[in-house]
KEPABA-729591 format. One record per atom (N, C-alpha, C): atom name; x, y, z. Coordinates in steps of 0.05 Angstrom, whole numbers, plus 32768, in hexadecimal, padded with zeros to 4 digits. Each point is the difference from the previous one (the first is absolute). Layout:
CA,X,Y,Z
...
This chain:
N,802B,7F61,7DB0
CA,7FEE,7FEA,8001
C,7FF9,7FF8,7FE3
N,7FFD,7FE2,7FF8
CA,8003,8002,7FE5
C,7FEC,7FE9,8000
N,7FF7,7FEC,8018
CA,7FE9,7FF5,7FF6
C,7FDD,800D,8005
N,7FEF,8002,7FF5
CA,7FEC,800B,8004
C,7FEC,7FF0,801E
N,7FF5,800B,8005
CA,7FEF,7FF4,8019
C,7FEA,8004,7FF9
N,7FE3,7FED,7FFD
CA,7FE2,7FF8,7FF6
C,7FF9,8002,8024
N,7FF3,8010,8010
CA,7FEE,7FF7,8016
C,7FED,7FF1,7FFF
N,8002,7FED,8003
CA,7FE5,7FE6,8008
C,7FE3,8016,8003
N,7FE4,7FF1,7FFD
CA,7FF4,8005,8007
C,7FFC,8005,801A
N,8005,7FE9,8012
CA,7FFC,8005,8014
C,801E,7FFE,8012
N,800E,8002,8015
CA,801B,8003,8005
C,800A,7FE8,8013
N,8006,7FF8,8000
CA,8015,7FE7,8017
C,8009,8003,8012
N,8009,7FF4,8012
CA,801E,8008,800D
C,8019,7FED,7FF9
N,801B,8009,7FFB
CA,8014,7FF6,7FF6
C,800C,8007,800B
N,7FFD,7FE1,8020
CA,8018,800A,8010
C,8022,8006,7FFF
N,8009,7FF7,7FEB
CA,8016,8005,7FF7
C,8012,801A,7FF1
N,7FEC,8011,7FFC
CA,7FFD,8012,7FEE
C,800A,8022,800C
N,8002,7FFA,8020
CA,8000,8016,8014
C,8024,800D,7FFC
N,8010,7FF6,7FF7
CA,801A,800C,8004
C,800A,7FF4,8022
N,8008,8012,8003
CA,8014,7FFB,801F
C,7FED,7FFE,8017
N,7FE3,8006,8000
CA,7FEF,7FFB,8017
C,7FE7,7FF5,7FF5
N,8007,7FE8,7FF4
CA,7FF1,7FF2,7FF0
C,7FF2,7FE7,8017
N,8011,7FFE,8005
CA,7FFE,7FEB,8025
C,7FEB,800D,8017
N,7FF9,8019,7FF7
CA,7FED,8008,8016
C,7FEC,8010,7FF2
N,7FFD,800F,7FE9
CA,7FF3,800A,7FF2
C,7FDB,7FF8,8005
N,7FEE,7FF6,7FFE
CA,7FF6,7FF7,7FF4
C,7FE4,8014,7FFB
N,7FE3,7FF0,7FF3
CA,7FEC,801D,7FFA
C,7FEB,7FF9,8016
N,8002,7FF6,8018
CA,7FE8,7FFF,8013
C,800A,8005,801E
N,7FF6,8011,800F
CA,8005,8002,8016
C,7FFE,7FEA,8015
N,8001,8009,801C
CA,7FF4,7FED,8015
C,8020,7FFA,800C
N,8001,7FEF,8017
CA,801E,7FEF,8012
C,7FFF,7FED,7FEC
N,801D,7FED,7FFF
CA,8000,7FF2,7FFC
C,800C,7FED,8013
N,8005,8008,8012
CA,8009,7FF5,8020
C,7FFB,8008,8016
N,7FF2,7FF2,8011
CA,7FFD,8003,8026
C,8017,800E,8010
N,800E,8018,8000
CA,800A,8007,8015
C,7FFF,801B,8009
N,7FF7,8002,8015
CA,800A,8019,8013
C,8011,801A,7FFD
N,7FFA,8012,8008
CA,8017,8019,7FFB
C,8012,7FFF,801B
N,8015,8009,8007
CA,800B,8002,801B
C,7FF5,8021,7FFF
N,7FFB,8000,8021
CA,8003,8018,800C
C,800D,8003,8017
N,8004,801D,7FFF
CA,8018,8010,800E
C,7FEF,800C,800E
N,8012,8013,8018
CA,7FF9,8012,8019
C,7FF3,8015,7FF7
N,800D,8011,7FE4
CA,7FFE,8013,8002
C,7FDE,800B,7FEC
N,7FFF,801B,8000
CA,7FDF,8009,7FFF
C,7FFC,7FFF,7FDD
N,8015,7FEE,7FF3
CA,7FFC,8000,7FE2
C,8014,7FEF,7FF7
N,7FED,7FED,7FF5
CA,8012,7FE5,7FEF
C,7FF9,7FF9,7FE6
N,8021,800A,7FF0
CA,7FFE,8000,7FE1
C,8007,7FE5,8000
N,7FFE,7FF9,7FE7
CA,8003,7FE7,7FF3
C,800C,8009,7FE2
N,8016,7FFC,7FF3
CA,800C,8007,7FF2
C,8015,8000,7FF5
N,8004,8001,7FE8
CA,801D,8004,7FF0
C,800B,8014,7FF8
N,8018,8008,7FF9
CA,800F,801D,7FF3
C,8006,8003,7FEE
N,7FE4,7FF5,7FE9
CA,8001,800E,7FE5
C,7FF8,801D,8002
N,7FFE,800B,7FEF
CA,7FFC,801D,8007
C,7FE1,8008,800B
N,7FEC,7FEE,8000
CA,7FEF,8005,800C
C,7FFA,7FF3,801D
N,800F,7FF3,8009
CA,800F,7FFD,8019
C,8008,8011,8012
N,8018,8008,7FEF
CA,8019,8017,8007
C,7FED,801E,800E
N,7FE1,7FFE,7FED
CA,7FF8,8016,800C
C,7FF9,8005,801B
N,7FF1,7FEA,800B
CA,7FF6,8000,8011
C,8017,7FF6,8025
N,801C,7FF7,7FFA
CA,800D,8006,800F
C,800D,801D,7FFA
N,8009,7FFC,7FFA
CA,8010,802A,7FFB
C,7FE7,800F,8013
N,7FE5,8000,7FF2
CA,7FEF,8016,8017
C,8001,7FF4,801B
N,8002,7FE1,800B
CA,7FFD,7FFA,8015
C,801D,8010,8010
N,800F,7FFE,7FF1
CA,801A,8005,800B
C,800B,802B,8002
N,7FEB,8009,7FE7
CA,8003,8019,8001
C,7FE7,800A,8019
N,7FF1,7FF3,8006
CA,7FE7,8005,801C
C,8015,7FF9,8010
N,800C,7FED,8007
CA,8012,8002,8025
C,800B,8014,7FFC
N,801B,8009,7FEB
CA,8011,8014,7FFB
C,7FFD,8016,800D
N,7FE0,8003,7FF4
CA,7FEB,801C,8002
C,7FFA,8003,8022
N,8008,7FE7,800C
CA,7FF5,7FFB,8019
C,7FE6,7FF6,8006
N,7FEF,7FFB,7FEF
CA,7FE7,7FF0,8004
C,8007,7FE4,8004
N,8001,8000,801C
CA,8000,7FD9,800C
C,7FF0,7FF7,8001
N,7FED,8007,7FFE
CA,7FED,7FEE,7FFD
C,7FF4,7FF3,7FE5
N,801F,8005,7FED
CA,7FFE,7FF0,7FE2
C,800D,7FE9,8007
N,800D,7FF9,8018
CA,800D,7FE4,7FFA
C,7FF4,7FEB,7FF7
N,8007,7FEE,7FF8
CA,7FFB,7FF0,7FE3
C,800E,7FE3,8002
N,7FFC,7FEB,7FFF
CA,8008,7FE6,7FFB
C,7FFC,7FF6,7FDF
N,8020,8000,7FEF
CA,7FF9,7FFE,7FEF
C,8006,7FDF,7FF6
N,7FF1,7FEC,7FF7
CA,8000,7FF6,7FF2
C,8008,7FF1,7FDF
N,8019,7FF0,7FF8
CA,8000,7FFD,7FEA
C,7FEF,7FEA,7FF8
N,7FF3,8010,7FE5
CA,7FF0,7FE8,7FEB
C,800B,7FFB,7FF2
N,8009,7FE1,7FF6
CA,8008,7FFD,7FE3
C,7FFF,7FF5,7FF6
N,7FF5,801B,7FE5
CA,7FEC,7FF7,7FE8
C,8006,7FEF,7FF5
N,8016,7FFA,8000
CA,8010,7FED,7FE8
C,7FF7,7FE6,8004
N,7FFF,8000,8021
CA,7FF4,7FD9,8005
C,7FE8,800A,8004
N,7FE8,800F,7FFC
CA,7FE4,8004,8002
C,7FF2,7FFD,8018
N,8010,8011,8013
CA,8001,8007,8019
C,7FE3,8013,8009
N,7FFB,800D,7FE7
CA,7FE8,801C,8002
C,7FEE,7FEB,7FFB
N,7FF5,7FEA,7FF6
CA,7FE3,7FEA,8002
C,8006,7FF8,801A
N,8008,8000,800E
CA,7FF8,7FF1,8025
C,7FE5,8007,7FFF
N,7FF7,7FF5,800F
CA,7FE3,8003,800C
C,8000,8023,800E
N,8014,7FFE,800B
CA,8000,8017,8018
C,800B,8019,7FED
N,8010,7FFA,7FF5
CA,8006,801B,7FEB
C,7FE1,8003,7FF4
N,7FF7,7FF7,7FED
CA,7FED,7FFF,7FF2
C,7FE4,800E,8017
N,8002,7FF6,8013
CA,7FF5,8015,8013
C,8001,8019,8005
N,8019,8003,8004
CA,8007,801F,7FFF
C,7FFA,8011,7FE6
N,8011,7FF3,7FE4
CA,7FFC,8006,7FEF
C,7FF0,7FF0,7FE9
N,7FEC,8000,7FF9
CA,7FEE,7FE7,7FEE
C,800D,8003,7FE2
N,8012,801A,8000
CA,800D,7FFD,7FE4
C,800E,7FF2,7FFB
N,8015,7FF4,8012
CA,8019,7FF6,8007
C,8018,800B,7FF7
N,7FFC,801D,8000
CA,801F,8012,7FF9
C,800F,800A,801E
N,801B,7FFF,7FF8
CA,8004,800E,8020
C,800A,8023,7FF2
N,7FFB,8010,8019
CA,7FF6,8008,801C
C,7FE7,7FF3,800B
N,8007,7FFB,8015
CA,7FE2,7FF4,8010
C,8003,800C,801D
N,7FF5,800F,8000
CA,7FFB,7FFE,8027
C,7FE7,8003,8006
N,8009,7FFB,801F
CA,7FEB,7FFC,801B
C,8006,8019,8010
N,7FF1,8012,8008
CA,8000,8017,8013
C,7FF2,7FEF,8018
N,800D,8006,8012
CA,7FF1,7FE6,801B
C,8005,8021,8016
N,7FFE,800F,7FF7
CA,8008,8020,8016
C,7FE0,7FFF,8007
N,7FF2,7FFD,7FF7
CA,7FE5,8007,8010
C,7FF1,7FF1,8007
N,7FEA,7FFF,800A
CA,7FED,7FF1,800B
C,7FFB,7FEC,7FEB
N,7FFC,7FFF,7FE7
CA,7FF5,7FF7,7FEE
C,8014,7FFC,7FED
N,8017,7FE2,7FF7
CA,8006,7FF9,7FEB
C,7FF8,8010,7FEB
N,8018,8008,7FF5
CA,7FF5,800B,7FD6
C,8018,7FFA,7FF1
N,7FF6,7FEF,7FEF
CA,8014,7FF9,7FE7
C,8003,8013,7FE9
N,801A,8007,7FF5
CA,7FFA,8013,7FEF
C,801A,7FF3,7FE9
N,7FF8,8008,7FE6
CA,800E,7FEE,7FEC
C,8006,8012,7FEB
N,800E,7FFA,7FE8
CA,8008,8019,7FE7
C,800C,8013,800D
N,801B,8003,7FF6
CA,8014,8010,800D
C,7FFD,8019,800B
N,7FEF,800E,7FE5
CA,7FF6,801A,800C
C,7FE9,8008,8014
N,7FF2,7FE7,7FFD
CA,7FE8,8006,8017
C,8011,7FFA,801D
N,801B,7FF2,8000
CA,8006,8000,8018
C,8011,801D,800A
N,8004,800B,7FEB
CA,8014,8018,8002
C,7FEE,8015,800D
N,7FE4,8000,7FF3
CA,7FF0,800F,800B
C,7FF1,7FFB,8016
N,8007,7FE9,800D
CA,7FEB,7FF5,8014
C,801D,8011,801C
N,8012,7FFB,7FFA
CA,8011,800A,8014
C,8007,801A,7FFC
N,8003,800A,7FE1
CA,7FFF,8023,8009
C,7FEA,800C,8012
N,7FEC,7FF6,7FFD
CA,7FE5,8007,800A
C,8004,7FFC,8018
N,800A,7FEF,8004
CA,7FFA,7FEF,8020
C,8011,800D,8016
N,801D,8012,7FFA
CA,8011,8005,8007
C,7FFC,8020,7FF3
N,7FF7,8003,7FF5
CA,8000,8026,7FEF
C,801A,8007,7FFE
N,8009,7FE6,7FF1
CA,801D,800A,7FFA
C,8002,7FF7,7FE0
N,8019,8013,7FEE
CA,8006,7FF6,7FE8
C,7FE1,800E,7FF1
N,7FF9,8009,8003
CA,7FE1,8007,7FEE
C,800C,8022,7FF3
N,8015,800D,8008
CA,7FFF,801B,7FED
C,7FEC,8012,801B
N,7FFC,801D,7FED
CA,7FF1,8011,800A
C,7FE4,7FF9,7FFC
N,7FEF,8007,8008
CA,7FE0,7FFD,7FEF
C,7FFA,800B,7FEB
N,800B,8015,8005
CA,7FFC,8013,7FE4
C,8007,7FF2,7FE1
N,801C,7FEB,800B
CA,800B,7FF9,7FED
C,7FF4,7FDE,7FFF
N,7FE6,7FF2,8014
CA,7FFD,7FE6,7FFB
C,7FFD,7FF7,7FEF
N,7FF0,8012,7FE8
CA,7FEB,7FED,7FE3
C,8021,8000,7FF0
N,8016,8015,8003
CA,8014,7FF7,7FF0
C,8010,7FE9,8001
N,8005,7FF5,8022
CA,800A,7FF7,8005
C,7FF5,7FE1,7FF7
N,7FE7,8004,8005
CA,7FE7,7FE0,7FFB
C,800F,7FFB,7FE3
N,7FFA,8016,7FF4
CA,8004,7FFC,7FDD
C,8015,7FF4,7FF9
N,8016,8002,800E
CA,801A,7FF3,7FFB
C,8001,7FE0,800B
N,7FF2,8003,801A
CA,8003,7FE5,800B
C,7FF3,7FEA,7FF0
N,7FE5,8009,7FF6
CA,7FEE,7FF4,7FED
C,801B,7FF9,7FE4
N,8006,8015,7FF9
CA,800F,8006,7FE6
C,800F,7FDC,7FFA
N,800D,8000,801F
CA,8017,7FF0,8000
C,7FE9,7FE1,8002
N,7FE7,7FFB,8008
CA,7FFD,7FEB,7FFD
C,7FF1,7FF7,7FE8
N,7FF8,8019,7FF1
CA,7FFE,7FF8,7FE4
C,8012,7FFA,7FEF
N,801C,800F,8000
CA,8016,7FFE,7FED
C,800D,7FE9,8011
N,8005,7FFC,800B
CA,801E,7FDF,8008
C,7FEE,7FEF,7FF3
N,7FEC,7FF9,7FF9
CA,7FFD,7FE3,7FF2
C,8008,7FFE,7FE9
N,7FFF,8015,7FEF
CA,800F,8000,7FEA
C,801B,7FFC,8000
N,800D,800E,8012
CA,8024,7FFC,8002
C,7FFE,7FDC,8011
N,7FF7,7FFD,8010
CA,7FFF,7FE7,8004
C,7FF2,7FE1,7FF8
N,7FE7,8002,7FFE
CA,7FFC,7FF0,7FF0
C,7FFF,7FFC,7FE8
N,800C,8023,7FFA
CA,8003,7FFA,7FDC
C,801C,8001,7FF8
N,8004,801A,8007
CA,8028,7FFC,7FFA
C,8006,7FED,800E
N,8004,7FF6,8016
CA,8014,7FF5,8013
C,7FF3,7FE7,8002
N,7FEF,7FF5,7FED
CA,7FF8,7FE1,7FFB
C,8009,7FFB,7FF0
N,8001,8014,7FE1
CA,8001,7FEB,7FE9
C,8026,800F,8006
N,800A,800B,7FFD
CA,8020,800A,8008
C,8009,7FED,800E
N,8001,7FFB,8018
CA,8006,7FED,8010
C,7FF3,7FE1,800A
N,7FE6,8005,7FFD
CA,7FF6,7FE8,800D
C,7FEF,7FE0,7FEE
N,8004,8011,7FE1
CA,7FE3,7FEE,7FEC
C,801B,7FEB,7FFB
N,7FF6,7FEA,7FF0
CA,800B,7FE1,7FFD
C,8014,8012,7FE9
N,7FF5,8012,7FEF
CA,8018,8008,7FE4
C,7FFA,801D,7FFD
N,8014,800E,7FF8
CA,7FF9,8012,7FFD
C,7FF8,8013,7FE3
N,7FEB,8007,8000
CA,7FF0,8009,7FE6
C,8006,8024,7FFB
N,8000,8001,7FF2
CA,8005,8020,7FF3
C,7FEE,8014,800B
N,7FE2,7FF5,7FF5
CA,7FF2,8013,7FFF
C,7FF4,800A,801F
N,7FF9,7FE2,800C
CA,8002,8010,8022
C,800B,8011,800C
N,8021,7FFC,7FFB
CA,800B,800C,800E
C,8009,8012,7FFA
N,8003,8005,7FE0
CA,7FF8,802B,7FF9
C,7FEB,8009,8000
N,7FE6,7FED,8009
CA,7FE5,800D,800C
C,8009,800A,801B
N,8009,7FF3,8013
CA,7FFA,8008,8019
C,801D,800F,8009
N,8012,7FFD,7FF0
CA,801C,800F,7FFC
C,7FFE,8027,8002
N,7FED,7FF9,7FE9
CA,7FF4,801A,7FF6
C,7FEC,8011,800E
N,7FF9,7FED,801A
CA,7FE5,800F,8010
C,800D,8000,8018
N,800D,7FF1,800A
CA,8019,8003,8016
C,8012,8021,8002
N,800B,8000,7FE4
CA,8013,8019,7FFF
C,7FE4,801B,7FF8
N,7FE8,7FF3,8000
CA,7FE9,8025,8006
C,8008,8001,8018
N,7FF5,7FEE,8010
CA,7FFC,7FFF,801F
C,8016,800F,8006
N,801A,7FF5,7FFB
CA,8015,8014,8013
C,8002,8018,7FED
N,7FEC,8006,7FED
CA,800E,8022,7FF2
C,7FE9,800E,800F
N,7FE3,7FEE,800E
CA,7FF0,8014,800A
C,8008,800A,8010
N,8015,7FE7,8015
CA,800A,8003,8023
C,8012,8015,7FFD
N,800B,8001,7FED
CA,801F,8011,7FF8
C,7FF4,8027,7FF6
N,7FE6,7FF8,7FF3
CA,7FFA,801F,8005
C,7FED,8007,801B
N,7FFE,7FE9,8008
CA,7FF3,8012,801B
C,8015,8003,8019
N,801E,7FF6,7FFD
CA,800F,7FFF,801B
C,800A,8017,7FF5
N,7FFD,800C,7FE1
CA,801B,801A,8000
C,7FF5,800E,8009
N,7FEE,8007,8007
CA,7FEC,8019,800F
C,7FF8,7FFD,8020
N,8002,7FE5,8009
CA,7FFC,7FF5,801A
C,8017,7FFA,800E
N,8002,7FF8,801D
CA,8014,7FF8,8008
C,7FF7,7FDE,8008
N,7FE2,7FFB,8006
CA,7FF9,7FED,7FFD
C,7FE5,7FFB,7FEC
N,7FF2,7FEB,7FFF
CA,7FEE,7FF7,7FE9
C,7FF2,8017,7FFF
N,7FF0,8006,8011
CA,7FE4,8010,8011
C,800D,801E,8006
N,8016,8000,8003
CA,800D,8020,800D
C,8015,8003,800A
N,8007,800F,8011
CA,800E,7FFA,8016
C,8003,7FEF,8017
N,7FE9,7FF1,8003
CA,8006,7FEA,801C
C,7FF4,7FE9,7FF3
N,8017,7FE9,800E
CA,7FFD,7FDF,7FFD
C,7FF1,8003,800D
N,7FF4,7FE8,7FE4
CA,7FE5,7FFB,800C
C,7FF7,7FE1,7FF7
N,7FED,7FF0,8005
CA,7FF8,7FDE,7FF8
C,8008,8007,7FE0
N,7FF2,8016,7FF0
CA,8005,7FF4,7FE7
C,8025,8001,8003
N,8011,8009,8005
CA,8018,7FF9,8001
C,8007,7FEF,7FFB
N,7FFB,7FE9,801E
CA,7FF9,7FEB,800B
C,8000,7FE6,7FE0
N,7FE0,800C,7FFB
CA,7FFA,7FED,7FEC
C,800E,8000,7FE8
N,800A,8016,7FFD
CA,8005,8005,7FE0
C,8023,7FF4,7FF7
N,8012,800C,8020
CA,800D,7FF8,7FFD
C,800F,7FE9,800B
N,7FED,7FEB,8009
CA,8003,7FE4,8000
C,8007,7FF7,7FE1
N,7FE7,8008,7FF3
CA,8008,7FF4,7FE3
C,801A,800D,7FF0
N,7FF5,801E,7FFB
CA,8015,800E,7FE8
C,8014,800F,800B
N,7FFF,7FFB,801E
CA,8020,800C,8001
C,8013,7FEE,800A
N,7FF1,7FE2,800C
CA,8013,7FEB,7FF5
C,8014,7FF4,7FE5
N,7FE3,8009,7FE9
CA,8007,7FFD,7FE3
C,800F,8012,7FFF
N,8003,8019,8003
CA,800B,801F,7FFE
C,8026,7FF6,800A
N,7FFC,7FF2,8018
CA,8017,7FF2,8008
C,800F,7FE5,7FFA
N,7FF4,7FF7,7FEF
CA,8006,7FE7,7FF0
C,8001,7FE6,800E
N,7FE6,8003,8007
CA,7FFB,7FE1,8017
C,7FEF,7FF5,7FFD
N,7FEA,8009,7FE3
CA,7FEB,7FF0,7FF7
C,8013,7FF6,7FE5
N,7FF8,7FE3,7FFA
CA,8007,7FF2,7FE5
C,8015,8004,7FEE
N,8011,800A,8011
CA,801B,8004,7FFA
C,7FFA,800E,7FE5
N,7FF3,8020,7FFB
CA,7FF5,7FFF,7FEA
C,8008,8022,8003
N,8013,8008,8013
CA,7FFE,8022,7FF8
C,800E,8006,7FEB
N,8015,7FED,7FF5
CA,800D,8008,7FE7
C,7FF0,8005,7FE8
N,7FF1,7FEC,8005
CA,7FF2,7FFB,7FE4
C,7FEB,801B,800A
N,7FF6,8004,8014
CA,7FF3,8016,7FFA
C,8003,8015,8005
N,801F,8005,8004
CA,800E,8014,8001
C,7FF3,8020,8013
N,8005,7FE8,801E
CA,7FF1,8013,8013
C,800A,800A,800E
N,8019,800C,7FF6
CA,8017,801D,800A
C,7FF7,8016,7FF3
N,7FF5,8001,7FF0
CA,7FF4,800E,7FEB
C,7FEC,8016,8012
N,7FF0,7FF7,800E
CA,7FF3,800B,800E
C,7FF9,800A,8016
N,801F,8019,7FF7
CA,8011,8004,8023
C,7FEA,800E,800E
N,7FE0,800E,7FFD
CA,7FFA,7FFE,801F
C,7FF0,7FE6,800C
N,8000,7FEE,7FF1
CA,7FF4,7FED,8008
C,801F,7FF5,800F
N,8011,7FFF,7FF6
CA,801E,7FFD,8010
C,7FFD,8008,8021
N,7FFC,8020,8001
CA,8008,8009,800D
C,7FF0,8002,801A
N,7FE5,7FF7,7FFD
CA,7FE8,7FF6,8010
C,8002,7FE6,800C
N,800B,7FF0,7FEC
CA,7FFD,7FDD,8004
C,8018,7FFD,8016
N,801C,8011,7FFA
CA,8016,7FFE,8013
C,7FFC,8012,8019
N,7FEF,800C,7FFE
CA,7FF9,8011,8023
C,7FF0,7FEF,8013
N,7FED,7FF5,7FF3
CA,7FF4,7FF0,800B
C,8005,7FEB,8013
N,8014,7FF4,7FE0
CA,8014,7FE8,800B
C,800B,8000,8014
N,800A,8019,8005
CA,8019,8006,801B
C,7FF1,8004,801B
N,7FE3,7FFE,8004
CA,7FEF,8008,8017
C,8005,7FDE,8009
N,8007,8004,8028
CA,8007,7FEC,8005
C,7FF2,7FEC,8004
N,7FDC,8002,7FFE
CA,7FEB,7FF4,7FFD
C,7FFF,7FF4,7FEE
N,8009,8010,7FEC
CA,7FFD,7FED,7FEA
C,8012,7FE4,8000
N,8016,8005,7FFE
CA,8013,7FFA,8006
C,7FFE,7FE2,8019
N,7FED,8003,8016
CA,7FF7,7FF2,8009
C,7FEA,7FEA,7FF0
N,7FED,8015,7FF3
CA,7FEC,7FF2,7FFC
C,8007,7FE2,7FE0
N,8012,8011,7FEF
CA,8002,7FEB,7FF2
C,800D,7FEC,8008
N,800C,7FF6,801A
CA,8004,7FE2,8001
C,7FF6,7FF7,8011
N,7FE5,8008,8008
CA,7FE7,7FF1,800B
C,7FF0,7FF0,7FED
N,7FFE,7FE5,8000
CA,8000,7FE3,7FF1
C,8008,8006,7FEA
N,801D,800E,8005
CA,800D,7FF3,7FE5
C,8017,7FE3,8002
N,7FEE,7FED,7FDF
CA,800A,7FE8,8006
C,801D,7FFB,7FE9
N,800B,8016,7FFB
CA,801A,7FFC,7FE8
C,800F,801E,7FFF
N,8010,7FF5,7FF4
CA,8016,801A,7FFF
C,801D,7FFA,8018
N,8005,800A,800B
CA,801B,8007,8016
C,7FF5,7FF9,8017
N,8009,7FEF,8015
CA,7FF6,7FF3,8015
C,7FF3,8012,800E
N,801C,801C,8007
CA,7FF7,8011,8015
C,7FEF,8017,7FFC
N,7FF1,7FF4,7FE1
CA,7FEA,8014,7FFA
C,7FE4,7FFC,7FFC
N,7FFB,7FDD,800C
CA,7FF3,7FF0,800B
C,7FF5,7FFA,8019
N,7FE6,8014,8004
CA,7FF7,7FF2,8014
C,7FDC,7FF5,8007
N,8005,7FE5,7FFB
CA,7FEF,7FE9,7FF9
C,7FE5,800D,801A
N,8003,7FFF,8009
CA,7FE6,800E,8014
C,800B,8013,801B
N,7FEC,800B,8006
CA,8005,8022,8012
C,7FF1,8004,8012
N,8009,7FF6,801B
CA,7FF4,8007,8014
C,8004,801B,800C
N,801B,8005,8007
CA,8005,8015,8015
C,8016,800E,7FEF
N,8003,8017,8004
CA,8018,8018,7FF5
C,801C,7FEF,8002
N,7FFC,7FF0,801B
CA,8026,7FF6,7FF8
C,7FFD,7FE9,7FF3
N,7FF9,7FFA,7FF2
CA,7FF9,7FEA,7FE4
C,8013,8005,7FEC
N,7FFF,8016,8003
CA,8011,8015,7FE8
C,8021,7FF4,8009
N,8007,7FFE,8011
CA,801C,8001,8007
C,8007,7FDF,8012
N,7FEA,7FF8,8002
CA,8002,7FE6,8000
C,7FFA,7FE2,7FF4
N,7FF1,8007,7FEC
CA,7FEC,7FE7,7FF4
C,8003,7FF8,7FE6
N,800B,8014,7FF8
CA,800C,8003,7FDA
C,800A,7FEB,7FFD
N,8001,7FF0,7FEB
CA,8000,7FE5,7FFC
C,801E,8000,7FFD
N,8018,8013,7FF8
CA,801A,8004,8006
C,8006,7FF7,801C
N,7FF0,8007,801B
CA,8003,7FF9,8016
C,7FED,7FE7,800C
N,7FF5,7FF3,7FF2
CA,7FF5,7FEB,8003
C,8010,7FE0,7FEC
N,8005,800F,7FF2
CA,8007,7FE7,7FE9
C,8024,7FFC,7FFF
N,800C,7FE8,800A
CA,8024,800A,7FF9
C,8001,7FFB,7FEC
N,801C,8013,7FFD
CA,8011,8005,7FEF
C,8012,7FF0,7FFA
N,8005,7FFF,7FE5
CA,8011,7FEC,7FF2
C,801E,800E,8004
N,8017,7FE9,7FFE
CA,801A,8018,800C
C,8006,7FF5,8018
């Protein structure tokens, strides 16, 4: 960075100024449009995308049926952010932040909206007494789940904005958050050589959460950036991030509203289990040829 920056007394907004989500960015809450959410049959309706805080909250929907808890079925919903889909009136209901995960638990007598990835992670381990670890082992397990929603804003809105997403790219950002990125996986990397998962021996939500983010990155699917951060390096973060990977839930869960990548790894919304083998936008959309 070589020109200096003076902060105003008081600060602006410069809508132009946002990089790649400069079109939806802005500094005040509230809708900025009248419409409705759709709802589905089933006893829980996400609303959502498959960035990695997305990704979390299908994978558990999908690791609860696995488990045999049916009574997680789920209608999932794509939002997208990109056209500013999360200000509807009705999103903004659910969630007044306008970030997705968003759901609606409609299982009981009484509607409850529950929002922030991890409060939904815990609203269904709880709900289901599944994915929570031993007791003995809860406050460790909390610690990690917490861990992961303090640390991704740095790898994401700090690495993985000014790296990939800012209008130019500047030096000093991105060996700031370069540099706090590669702690994060040397903390993950000394706690998996002693563990088989985050918390211990059993998957558990922080799993879930943690490795939405860094064992995607771990697998080179955030910001096209594992070279540069040379994240082979950190073979048990390797060797966690690819076990994971291979669980067929998972495996399910990341192409629940996913809107890019490989057709048949796309699937734009999720009603029922054969969604999976019918609805993937490979089998919705023809082929050229």
């Amino acid at each position: 960075m070589t020109d200096t920056y003076t902060p105003p007394k008081v600060w602006t907004w410069d809508s132009e100024s946002g990089g790649k989500f400069a079109s939806i960015n802005r500094p005040i809450a509230g809708a900025t449009q009248d419409k409705d959410l759709p709802r589905g049959e089933h006893p829980f309706q996400l609303y959502s995308l498959a960035t990695p805080n997305g990704v979390k909250v299908t994978v558990m929907f999908e690791e609860l049926l696995a488990a045999g808890h049916t009574g997680a079925e789920y209608d999932a919903y794509l939002v997208n952010i990109s056209e500013g889909d999360q200000f509807s009136s009705g999103f903004v209901d659910v969630n007044p932040n306008s970030k997705i995960p968003a759901l609606m638990d409609v299982s009981g007598d009484k509607e409850v909206r529950v929002f922030e990835s991890g409060a939904i992670l815990l609203h269904l381990a709880e709900k289901f007494d599944a994915f929570l670890g031993p007791k003995e082992n809860r406050a460790e397990m909390i610690s990690w789940l917490f861990w992961q929603m303090g640390s991704a804003p740095y790898l994401g809105g700090g690495f993985g904005h000014f790296y990939a997403y800012a209008p130019e790219k500047w030096e000093y950002p991105i060996n700031r958050f370069a540099m706090e990125t590669k702690r994060q996986l040397d903390v993950l990397n000394r706690q998996l050589a002693d563990n088989k998962f985050i918390a211990g021996d059993d998957y558990t939500i922080a799993d879930i959460a943690i490795w939405s983010w860094y064992g995607a990155l771990a697998l080179g699917r955030l910001y096209e950036a594992g070279e540069f951060l040379d994240v082979q390096s950190y073979e048990h973060v390797q060797r966690w991030a690819k076990e994971i990977n291979d669980r067929p839930a998972v495996k399910r869960g990341v192409k629940v509203n996913c809107a890019w990548g490989e057709p048949d790894q796309q699937l734009h919304e999720r009603h029922a289990a054969e969604d999976f083998d019918t609805r993937t936008q490979d089998k919705l959309e023809p082929q050229e040829g």
